[in-house]
C-alpha positions in Angstrom: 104.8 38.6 -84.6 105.6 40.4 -81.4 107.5 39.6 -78.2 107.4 40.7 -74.7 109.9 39.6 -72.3 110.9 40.5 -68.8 114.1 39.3 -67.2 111.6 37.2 -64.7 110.0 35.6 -67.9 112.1 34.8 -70.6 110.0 34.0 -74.1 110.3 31.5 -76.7 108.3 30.4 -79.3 108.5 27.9 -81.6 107.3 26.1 -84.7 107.5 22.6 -85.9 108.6 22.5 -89.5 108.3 19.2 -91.8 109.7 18.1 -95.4 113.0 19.7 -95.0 115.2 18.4 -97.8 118.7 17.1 -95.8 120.9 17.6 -98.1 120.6 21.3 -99.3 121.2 24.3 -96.3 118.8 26.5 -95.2 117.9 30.3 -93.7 115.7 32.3 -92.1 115.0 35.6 -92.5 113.4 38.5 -90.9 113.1 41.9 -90.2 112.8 43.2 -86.5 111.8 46.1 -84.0 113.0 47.2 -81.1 110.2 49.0 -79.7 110.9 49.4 -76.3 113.2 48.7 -73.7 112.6 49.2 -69.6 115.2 48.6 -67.3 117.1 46.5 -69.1 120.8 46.5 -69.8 120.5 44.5 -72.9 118.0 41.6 -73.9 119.3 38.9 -76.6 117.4 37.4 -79.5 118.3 33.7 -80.5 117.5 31.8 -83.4 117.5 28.1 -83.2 117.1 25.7 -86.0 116.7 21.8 -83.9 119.3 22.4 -81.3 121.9 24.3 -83.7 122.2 28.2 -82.7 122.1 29.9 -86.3 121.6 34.0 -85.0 122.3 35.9 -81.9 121.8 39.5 -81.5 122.4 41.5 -78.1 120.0 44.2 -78.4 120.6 47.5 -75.9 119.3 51.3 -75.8 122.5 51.9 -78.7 119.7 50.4 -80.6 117.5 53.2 -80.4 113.9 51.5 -79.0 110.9 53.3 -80.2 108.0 52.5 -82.6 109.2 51.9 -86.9 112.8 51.3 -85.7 112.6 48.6 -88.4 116.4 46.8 -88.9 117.0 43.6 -91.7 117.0 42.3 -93.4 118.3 39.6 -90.6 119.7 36.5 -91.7 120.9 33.3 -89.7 123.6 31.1 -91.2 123.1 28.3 -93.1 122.4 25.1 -91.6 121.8 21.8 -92.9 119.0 20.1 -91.3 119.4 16.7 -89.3 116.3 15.5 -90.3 113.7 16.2 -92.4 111.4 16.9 -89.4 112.9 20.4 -87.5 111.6 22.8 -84.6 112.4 26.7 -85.3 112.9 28.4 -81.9 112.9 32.2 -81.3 114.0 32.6 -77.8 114.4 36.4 -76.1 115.8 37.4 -72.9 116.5 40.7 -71.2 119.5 41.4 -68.5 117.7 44.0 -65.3 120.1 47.0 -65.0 119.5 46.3 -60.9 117.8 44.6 -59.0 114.3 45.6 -60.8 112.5 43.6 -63.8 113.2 44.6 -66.8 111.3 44.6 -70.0 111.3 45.0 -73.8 109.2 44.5 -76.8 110.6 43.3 -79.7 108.6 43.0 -83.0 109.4 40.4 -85.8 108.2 40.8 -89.5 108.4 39.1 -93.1 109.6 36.1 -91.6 110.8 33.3 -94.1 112.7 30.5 -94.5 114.5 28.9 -97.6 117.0 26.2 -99.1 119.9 28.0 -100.6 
């Protein structure tokens, strides 16, 4: 799974999950890639589970963009779901160092998700 974002459009995808079990708590994990980064003075990848943040990372050029850059594994916190019927959200965003676009491309891998 890969992302592109620019500070003029913002990405988010999402995935509609059913048969979550609402009493036991649940995480996702991932791996991800920073592969690039234009412009930008930082671009933030969110993890939502329904409408409850469960992972924020502030990415920036500390985090050394460039091609098998591979960090994780990342894990959200727990979160019991609301209902057994849930939308998983990966939203990304970049901040322009001026008054230019910026952009990034972030790449996710080995993305799962379990009860623990």
């Amino acid at each position: 799974m890969s992302y592109v974002a620019s500070s003029n459009t913002p990405l988010t995808l999402f995935q509609s999950v059913t048969g979550f079990d609402t009493t036991r708590p649940y995480i996702i994990s991932f791996y991800l890639n920073l592969y690039s980064l234009s412009q930008a003075r930082s671009c933030t990848l969110k993890v939502l589970f329904g409408d409850v943040e469960v992972y924020t990372r502030v990415l920036t050029a500390a985090d050394g963009p460039r091609v098998q850059n591979w960090k994780g594994p990342e894990t959200t916190v727990p979160v019991i779901p609301t209902s057994p019927d849930q939308t998983v959200k990966f939203a990304y965003d970049c901040i322009p160092t001026g008054t230019g676009s910026a952009s990034s491309a972030l790449f996710l891998d080995d993305v799962s998700m379990a009860s623990i």
